[in-house]
N, C-alpha and C positions, 0 to 999 in steps of 0.2 A: 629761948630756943623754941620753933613752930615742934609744936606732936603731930606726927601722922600716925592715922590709926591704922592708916593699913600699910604699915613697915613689915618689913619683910625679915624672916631671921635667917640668920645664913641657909642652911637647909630651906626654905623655902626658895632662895634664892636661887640655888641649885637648880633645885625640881623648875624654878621657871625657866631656866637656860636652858635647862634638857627639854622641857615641852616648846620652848621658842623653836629650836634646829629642829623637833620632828616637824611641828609643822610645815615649817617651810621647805620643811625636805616633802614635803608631799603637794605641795602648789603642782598645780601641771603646767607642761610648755605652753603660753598661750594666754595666760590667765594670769590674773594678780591679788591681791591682798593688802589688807591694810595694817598699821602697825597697831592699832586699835583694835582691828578682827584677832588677830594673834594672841594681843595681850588676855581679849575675852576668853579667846578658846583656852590659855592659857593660867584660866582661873583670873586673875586679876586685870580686870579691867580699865582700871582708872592709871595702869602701867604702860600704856605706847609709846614712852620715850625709851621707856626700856629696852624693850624690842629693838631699835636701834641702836644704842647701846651693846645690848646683846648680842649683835649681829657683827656690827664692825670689831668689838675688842677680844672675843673669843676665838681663838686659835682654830681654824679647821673651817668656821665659817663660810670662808671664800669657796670654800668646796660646794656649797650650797645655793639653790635657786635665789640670794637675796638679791637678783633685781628684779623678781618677781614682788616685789614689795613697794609698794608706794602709801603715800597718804591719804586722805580720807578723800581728797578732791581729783587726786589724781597724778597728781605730780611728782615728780622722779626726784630723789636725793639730789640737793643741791651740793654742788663741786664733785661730780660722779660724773664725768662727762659720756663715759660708756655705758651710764642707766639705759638711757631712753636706744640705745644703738644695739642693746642686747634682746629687750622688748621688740623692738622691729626686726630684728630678726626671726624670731617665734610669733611675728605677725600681730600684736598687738598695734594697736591703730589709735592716733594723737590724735585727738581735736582743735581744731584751731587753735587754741588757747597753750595748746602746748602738754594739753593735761592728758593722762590716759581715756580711753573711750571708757569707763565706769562699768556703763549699760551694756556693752560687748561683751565685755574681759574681769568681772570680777567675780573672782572666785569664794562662795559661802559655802563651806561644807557644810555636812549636813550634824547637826550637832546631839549625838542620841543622849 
C-alpha cells in the first residue's frame, strides 16, 4: 500500500471543503483561478485534484462561481460544454489555442 503523508483526516477534510466553496465563492465576475491556486490558499497544496472533486460531488456547489475555475494553463473542464460559454459571457477572452487569456483574467488574491 503507497503512504501519503499528507492524508487528510476527516476533519481536515471538512475544513478543506468549506475553505474550497469560500473561495470560490469570492472569484469576481471576470476572473479565474486555478484548482492549484485554491488548493494553496486552502492550506494544501499538493491537493488540485481535490478541488475538483470538491466542486462537482458537494451538494450546493453549482450555486457557486465554479466556472470561474480552470487549470493551470487555462483550459476549461473537459465534457463541461457550458465552461467556456459562461466565461464569455463575463468577458473572459480565449486565446487561440482555446485556453483562457492567463495574463488578462487571473485572479491571485492577495494572501495575508
Amino acid at each position: 500500500m503507497r503512504h501519503y503523508p499528507d492524508r487528510m483526516t476527516v476533519e481536515e477534510a471538512k475544513a478543506f471543503q468549506n475553505d474550497v466553496l469560500d473561495i470560490v465563492g469570492q472569484i469576481p465576475r471576470g476572473k479565474v483561478t486555478t484548482y492549484g491556486m485554491i488548493a494553496t490558499l486552502a492550506g494544501w497544496p499538493s491537493h488540485a485534484r481535490m478541488v475538483g472533486r470538491t466542486l462537482r460531488y458537494t451538494p450546493g456547489a453549482e450555486k457557486l462561481p465554479c466556472h470561474r475555475v480552470v487549470n493551470i494553463a487555462g483550459r476549461t473542464a473537459p465534457g463541461w460544454s457550458q465552461h467556456r460559454p459562461l466565461l464569455e459571457q463575463e468577458g473572459v477572452i480565449f486565446k487561440p489555442n482555446g485556453h483562457v487569456d492567463m495574463l488578462r483574467h487571473l485572479w491571485e488574491p492577495e494572501i495575508m
